[in-house]
C-alpha positions as CSV (number, residue, x, y, z in Angstrom):
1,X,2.0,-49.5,-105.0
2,X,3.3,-47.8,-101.6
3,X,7.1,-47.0,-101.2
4,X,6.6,-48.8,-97.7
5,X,5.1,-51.7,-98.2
6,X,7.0,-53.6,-95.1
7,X,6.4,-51.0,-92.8
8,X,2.4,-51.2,-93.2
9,X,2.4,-55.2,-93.1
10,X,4.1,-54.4,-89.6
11,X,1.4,-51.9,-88.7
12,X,-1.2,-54.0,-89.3
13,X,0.3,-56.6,-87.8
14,X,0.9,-55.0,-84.5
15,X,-2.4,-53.5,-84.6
16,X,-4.0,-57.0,-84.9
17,X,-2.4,-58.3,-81.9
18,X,-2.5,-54.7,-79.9
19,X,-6.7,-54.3,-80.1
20,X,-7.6,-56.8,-78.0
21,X,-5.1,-55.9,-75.5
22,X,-7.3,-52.7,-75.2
23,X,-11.1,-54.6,-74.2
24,X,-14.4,-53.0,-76.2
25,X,-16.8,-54.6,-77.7
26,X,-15.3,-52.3,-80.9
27,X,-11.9,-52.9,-80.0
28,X,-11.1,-49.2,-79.6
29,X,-10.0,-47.4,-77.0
30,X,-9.5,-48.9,-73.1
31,X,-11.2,-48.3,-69.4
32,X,-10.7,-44.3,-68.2
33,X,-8.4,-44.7,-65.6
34,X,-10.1,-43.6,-62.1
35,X,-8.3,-40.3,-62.2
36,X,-9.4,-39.2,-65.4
37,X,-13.2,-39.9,-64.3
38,X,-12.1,-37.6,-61.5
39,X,-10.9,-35.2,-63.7
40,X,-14.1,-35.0,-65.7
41,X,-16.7,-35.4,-63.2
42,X,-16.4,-32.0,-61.8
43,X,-20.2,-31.8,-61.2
44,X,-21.5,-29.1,-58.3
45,X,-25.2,-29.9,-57.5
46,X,-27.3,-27.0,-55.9
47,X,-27.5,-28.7,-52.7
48,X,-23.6,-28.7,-52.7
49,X,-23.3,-32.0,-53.8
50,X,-19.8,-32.8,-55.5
51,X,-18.0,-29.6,-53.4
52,X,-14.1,-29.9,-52.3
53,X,-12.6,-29.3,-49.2
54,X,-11.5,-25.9,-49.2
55,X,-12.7,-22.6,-48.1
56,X,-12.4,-18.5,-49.1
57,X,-13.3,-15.2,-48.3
58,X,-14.5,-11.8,-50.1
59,X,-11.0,-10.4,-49.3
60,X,-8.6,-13.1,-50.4
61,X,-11.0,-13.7,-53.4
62,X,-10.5,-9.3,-54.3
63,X,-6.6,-10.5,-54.9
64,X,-6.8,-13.4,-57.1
65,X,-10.4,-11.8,-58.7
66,X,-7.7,-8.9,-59.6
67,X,-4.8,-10.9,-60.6
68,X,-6.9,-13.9,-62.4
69,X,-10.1,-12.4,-63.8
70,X,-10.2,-8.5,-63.4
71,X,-9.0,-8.1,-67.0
72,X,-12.2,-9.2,-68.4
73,X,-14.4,-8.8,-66.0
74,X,-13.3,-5.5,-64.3
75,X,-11.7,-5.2,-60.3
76,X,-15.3,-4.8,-59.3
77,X,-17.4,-7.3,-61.2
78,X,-18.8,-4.7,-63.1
79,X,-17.2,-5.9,-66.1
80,X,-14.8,-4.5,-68.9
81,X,-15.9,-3.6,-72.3
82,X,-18.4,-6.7,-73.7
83,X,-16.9,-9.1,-70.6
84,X,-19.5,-10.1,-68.5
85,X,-21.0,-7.8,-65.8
86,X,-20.6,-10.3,-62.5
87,X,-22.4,-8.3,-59.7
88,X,-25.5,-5.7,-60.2
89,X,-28.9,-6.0,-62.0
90,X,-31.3,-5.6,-58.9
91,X,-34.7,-5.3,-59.7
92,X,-34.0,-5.3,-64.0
93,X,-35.1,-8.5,-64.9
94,X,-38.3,-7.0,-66.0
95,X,-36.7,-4.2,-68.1
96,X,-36.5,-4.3,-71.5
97,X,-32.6,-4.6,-71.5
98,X,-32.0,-6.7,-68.1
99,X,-28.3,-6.8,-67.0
100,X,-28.1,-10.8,-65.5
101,X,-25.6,-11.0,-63.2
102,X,-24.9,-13.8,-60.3
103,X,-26.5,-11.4,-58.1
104,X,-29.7,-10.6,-60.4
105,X,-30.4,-13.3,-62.7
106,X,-29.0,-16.8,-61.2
107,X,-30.8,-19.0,-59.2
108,X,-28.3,-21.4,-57.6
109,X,-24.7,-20.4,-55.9
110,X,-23.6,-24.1,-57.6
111,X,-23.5,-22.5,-61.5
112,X,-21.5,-20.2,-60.1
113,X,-19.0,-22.4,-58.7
114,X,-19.1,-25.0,-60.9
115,X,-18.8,-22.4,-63.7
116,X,-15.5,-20.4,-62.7
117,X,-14.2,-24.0,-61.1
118,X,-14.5,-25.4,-64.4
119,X,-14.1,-22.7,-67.1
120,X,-12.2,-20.2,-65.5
121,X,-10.0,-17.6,-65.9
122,X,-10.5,-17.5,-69.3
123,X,-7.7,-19.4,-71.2
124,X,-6.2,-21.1,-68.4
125,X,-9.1,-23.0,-67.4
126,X,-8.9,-25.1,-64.4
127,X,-5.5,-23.8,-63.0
128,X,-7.3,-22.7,-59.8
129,X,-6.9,-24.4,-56.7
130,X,-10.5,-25.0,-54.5
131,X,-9.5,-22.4,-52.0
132,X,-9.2,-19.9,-55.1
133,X,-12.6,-21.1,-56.4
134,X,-14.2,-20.3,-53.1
135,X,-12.7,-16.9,-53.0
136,X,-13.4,-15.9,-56.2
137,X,-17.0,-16.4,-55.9
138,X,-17.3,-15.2,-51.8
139,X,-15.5,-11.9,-53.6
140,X,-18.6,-12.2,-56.2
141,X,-21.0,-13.0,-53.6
142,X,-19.5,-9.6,-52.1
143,X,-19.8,-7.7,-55.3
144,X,-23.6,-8.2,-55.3
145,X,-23.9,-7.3,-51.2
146,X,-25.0,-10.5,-50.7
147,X,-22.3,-11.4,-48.5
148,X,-19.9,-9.2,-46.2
149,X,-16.1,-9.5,-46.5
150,X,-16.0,-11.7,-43.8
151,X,-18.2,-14.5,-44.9
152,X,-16.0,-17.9,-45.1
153,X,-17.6,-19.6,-48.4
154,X,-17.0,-23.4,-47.9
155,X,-18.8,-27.1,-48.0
156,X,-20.0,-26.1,-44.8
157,X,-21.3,-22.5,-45.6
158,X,-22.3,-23.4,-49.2
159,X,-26.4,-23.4,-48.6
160,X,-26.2,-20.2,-46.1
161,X,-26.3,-17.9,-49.3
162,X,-29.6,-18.0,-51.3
163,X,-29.3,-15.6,-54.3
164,X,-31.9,-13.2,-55.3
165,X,-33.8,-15.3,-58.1
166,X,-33.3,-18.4,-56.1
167,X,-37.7,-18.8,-56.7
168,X,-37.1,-17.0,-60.3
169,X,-37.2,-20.5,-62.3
170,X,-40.1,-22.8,-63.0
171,X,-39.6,-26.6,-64.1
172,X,-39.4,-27.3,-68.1
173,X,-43.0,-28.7,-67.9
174,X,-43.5,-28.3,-71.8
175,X,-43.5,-31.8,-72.7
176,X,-46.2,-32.4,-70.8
177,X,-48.5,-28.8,-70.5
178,X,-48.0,-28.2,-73.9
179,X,-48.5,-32.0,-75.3
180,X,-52.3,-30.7,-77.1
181,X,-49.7,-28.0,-79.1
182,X,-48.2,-30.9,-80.5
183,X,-49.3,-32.2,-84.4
184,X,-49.0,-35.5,-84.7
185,X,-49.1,-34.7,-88.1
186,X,-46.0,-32.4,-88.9
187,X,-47.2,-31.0,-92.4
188,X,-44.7,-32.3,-95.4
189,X,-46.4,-30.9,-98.2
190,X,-48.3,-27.3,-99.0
191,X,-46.7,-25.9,-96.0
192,X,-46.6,-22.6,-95.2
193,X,-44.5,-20.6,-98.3
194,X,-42.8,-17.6,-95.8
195,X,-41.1,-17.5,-92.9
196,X,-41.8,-14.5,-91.0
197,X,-39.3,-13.3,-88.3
198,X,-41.8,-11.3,-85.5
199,X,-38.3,-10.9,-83.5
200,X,-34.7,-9.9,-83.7
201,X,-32.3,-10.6,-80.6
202,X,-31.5,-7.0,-78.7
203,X,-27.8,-7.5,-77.9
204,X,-26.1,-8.7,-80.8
205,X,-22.6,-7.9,-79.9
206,X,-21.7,-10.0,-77.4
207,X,-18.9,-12.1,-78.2
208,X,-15.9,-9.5,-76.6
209,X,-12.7,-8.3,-78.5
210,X,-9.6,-9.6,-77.3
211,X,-8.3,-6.2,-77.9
212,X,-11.5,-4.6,-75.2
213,X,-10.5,-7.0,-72.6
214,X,-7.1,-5.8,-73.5
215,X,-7.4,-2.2,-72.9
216,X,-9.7,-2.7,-69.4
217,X,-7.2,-2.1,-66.5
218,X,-9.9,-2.1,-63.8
219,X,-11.1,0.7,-61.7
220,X,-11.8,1.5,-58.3
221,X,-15.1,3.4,-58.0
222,X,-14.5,5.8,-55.1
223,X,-17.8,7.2,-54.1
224,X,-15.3,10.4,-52.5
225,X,-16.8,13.7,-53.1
226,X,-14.9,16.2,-55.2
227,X,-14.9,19.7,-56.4
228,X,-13.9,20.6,-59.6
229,X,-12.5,23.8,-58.0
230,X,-9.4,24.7,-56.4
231,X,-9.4,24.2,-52.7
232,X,-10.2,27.4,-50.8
233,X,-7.0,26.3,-49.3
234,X,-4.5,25.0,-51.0
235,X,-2.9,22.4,-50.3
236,X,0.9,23.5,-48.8
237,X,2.3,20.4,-48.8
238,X,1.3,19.7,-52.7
239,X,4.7,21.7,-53.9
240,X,6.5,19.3,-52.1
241,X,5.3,16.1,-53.3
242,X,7.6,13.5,-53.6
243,X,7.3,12.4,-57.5
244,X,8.4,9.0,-57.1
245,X,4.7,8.2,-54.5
246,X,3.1,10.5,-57.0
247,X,4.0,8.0,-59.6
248,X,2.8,5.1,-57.4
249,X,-0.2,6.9,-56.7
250,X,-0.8,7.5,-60.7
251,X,-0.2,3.7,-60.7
252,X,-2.3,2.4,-57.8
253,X,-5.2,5.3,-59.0
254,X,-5.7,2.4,-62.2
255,X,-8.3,1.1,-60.5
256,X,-10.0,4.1,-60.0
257,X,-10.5,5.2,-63.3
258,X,-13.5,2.9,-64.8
259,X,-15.5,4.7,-62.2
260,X,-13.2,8.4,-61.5
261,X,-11.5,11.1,-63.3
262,X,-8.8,13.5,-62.9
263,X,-6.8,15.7,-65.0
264,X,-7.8,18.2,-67.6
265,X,-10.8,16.9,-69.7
266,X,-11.8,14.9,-66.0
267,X,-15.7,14.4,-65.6
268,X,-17.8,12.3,-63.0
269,X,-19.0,8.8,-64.6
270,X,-20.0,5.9,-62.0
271,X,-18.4,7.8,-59.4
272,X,-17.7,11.7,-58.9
273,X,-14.5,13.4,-60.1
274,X,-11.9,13.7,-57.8
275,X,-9.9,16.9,-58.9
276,X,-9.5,18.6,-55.4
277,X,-10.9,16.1,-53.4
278,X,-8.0,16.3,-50.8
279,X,-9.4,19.2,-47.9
280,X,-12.4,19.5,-49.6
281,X,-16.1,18.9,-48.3
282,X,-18.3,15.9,-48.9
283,X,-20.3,15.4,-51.8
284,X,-19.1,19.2,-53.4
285,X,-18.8,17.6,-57.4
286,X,-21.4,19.7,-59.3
287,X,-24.1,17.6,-60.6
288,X,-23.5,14.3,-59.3
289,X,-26.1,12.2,-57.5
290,X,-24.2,11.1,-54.5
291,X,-25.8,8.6,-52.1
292,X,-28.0,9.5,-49.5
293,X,-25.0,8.1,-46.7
294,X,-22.7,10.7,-48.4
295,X,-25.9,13.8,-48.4
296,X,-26.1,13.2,-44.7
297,X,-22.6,13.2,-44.2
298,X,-21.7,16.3,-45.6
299,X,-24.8,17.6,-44.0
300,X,-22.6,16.6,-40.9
301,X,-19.6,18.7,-42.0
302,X,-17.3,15.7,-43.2
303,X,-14.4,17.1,-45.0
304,X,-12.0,14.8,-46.8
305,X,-8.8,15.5,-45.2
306,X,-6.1,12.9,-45.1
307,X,-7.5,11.0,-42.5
308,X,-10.6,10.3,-43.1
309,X,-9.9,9.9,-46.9
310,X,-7.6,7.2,-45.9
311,X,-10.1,5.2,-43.8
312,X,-12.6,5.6,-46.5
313,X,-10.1,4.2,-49.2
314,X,-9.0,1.2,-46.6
315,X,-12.5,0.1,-46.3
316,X,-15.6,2.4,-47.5
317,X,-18.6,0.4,-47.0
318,X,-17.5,-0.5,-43.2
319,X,-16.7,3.5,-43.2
320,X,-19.8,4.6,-44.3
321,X,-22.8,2.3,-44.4
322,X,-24.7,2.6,-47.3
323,X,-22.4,4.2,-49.8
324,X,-22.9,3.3,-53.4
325,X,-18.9,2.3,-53.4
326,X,-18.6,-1.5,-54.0
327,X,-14.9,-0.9,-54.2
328,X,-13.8,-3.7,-50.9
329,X,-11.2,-0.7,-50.3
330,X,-7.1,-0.6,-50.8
331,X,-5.4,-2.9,-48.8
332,X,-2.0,-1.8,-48.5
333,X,-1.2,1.1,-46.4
334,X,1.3,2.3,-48.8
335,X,-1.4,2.3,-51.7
336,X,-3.4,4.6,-49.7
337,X,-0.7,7.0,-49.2
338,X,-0.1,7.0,-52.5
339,X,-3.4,7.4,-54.1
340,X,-3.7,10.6,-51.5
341,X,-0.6,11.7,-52.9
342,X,-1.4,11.4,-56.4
343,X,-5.2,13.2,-55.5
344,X,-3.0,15.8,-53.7
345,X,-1.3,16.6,-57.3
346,X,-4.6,17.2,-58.9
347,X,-6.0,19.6,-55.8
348,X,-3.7,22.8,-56.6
């Protein structure tokens, strides 16, 4: 027999005069309120159907892409460990190991916005206001060069983009084109004995560690030529450094270093390594295949002194059209100065 045998004649009780109180043909549960259909009807058609007011641009989206989503998915788009790749994949669909990106791989501008308006950033999903949704993707509309920094993503602007595979999707016609595949008959008996896998999927691992997200600070590729040799010239001014914008410089260089290296052990990756970049020529780092903006530029005698480092940092594709840099450039003046100063460490 229970130990509280008043307490559940009361709970019944109640509950026999409370469930009618809350309508059903079941008796459970009661009308969502119009706010919580609100909340849950978040639905972006590709047309634009179902968009907010609101509005945002490549560079507002670069600040809170880097303060909301660059840990996983990298300052650039280009992704951080087993995190998504947001922006490249021109042209691979048809390779054997495509990268799909919302540049390469999805048809409609909605998915996207529906996707990061809905799901995103990762474990604080739905935090973002509808201006932050429309910078975030404008900045990965940027990423992909299929907008420039100045494009204004809004209700208004929504259909002006048309991504790459826009025409790269057919309609599901299966049940219909492939009805005469159909056995009307499924066999129940005497079936086939083995099952024989023809196919294995390629990428297995893509479920990302916390702990690779984790350890991804970002980089900023700088398509900057470097020399791996000590300026013909040293730098005078690199004894008399002050440590304290070196150490800013180290700091601000974080999101240079998915793509650059510097130091001992340094080697080019995405982009070339920067060890003596400061007064040296264009395009000078052995062996790296610099773009054909950069060739003709050093052709033209460009050296990378202060000044024209600093307007390629503040803004590189706007410097120099056609560079492979997706980086949208540093925006602070005092980053700049400080990522100069740190470069100016590593050129004695």
């Amino acid at each position: 027999m229970s130990r509280f045998p008043k307490y559940i004649a009361a709970t019944a009780v109640a509950a026999a005069f409370a469930l009618p109180a809350y309508a059903g043909k079941f008796g459970l549960g009661r009308p969502a309120l119009p706010e919580e259909i609100a909340a849950w009807d978040l639905d972006v058609a590709p047309d634009g159907t179902g968009l907010p007011a609101g509005s945002g641009n490549a560079v507002a989206g670069e600040e809170v892409f880097a303060e909301k989503c660059a840990v996983c998915h990298g300052d650039f788009a280009e992704g951080v460990g087993n995190w998504p790749k947001l922006a490249g994949g021109q042209g691979t669909l048809d390779h054997d190991d495509p990268l799909k990106t919302v540049g390469s791989y999805w048809p409609h501008l909605s998915t996207a916005w529906d996707y990061v308006n809905r799901s995103m950033p990762f474990g604080n999903a739905q935090s973002l206001t509808a201006d932050e949704v429309y910078a975030i993707v404008a900045y990965i509309l940027y990423s992909n060069d299929l907008v420039d920094d100045g494009f204004v993503l809004s209700k208004e602007t929504f259909m002006e983009v048309e991504l790459l595979n826009a025409d790269g999707f057919i309609p599901d016609d299966r049940l219909e084109a492939e009805k005469h595949f159909w056995n009307p008959e499924p066999c129940m008996e005497n079936c086939k004995e083995n099952v024989e896998i023809t196919m294995r999927a390629m990428v297995l691992d893509v479920t990302p560690e916390e702990e690779s997200a984790a350890s991804g600070a970002g980089a900023v590729p700088v398509e900057a030529a470097a020399v791996q040799e000590p300026s013909a010239e040293p730098i005078e001014a690199a004894a008399a450094l002050d440590p304290e914008l070196v150490a800013k410089g180290e700091k601000a260089f974080r999101k240079c270093k998915a793509c650059h290296q510097v130091g001992d052990g340094a080697k080019s990756k995405t982009g070339p390594i920067l060890d003596g970049i400061v007064g040296a020529p264009a395009a000078a780092a052995e062996g790296f295949r610099y773009s054909k903006a950069m060739k003709a530029a050093a052709d033209g005698g460009l050296v990378w002194d202060e000044a024209e480092l600093a307007a390629f940092l503040a803004k590189p594709k706007a410097y120099m059209k056609g560079t492979k840099m997706s980086f949208a450039g540093l925006k602070k003046e005092g980053d700049i100065e400080a990522v100069i100063a740190y470069l100016k460490s590593h050129s004695q």
